[in-house]
N, C-alpha and C positions, 0 to 999 in steps of 0.2 A: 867753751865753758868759761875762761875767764873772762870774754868779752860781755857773754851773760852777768857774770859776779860783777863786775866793776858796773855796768848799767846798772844793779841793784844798786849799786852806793852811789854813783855819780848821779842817779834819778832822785834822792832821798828817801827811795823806798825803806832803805835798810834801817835808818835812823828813825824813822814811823813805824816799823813794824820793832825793832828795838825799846821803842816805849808801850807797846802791846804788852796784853798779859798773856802768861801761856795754858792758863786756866782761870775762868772767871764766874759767879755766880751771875747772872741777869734774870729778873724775876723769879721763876719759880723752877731755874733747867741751869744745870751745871754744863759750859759752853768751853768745850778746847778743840784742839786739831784732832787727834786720830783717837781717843777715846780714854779710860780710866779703868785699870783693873785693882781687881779686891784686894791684890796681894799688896799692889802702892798704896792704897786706901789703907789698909792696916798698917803699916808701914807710920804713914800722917797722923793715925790717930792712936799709937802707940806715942808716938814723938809727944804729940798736944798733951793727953795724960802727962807725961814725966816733963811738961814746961806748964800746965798749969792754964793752958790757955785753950779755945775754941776747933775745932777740928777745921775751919775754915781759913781761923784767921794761923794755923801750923802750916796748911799747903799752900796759900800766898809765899809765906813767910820760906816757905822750902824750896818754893820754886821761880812766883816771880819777882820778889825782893832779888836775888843773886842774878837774875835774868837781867834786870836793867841795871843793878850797877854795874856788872859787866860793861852792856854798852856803853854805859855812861862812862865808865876807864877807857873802852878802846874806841871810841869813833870824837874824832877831835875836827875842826874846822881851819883851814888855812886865811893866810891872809886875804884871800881872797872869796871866804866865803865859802870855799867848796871843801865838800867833806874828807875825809879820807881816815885810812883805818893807823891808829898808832902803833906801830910794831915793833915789838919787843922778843925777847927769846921765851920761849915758855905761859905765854900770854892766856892759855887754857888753862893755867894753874891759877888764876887769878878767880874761879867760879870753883865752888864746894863739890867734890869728885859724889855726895849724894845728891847734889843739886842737879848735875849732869846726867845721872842715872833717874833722876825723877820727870826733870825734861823730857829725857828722851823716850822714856815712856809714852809720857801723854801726847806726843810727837807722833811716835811709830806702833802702839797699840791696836789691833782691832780685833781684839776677841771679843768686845762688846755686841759683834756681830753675829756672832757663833749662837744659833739657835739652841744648842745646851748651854749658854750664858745665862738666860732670861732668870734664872734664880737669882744668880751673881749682880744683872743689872739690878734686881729689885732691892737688894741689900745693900748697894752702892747707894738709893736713892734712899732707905729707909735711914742709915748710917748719914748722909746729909741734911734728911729733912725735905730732899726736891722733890718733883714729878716728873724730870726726863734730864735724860743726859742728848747734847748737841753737840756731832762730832761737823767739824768742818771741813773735812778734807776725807770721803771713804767718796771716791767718783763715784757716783749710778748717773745712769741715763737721766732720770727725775729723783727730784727733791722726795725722800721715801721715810715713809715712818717704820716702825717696829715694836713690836710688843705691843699694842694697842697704843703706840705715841709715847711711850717711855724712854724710844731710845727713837732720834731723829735722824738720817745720813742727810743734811744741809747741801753738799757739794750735787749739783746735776750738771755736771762740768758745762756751764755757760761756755765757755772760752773755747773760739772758733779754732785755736790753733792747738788746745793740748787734746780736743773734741779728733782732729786730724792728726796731731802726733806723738800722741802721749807724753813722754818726757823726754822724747828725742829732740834734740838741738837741730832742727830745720828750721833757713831761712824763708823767712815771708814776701819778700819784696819781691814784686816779680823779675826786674833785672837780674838778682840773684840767684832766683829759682832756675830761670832759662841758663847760667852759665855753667852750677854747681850743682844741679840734682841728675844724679843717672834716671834713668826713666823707671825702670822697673824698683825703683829705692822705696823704702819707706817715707821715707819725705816727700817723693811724689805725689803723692794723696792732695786732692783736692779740699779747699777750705773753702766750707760755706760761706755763702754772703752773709748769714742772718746766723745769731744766738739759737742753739737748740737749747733742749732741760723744759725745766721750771723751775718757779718761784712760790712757794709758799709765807705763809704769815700765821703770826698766833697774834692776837688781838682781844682787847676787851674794853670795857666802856667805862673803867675807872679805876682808879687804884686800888680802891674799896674792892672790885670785886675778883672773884679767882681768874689763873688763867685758865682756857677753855683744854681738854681735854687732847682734842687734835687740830693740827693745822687746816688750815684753808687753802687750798690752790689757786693764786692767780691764774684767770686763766683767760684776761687778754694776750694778745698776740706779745713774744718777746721782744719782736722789732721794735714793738712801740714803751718799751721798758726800757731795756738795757739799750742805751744811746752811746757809751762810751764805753771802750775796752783798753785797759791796759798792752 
């Protein structure tokens, strides 16, 4: 696992995904990792009332305003150009303990998917003004809608290797497989040559007009999509 963490930062993943937001509007569909519930949403729009400002522009303000100054305090660059993380004692304290708690919500959430939710998601979207919440991270097989497209699961775990080993730390290469996997392991599991899932799109022919109800499924071959895997 640390060899994994340090590839996150020595690749400059960390530092890109550190200027990421961890909730964002994009068109007409509030867009995070694991989803939004009503209890954090009231939460936001209690805060917004008592500061006088927008219900949008309080959960920026709650959650990715503190998110990047964080990174912006802890990830520094050496003389030579390569990143590294600046360490300090207590360095968690430097992010708002409701900032953390709001985080890690929209991080670790998915009751959005809970088929007695569909009230809850529709009050999420009337309370914002959207048409769909787009989580990025609830794996299914294919890119799948919900509720008639109000609520999207985006993840059809493309990726040949979490597709074969969920969030277990197995090595890919084959030299390494042939010296360090027992046979009958989990890591043994064979990794397709080719991207499973799909790919879906919401599209429309101008800014003037709405976006369309539900997605469209690509549905050429993945091979000839996805070219490049992390």
């Amino acid at each position: 696992k640390m060899e994994y963490a340090m590839g996150v930062l020595d690749s400059g993943l960390l530092r890109w995904l550190g200027q990421l937001p961890v909730v964002a509007v994009i068109g007409d569909a509030l867009v995070t990792h694991g989803g939004l519930s009503l209890q954090v949403l009231d939460y936001v729009k209690q805060y917004a009332k008592q500061e006088g400002i927008a219900i949008g522009e309080a959960l920026d303000g709650l959650t990715n305003v503190p998110f990047h100054t964080f990174w912006s305090l802890h990830l520094i660059a050496d003389a030579e150009g390569k990143l590294a993380m600046m360490t300090k004692p207590n360095t968690i304290t430097d992010i708002p303990e409701i900032a953390l708690s709001l985080i890690g919500e929209l991080v670790t959430y998915r009751g959005n998917f809970n088929d007695k939710n569909e009230a809850s998601v529709d009050r999420i979207l009337s309370i914002l003004n959207l048409h769909r919440i787009v989580v990025g991270h609830t794996p299914h097989d294919f890119a799948t809608e919900f509720f008639d497209g109000r609520l999207l699961a985006t993840d059809s775990t493309l990726s040949r290797t979490f597709r074969a080993f969920g969030n277990l730390y197995c090595p890919v290469r084959d030299g390494l497989r042939k010296t360090s996997i027992e046979e009958l392991s989990d890591c043994a599991r064979e990794i397709n040559d080719v991207c499973e899932g799909s790919i879906s799109h919401l599209r429309r022919k101008s800014s003037s007009d709405p976006w369309p109800k539900n997605v469209v499924e690509v549905t050429d071959a993945l091979e000839n999509i996805v070219r490049d895997e992390f």
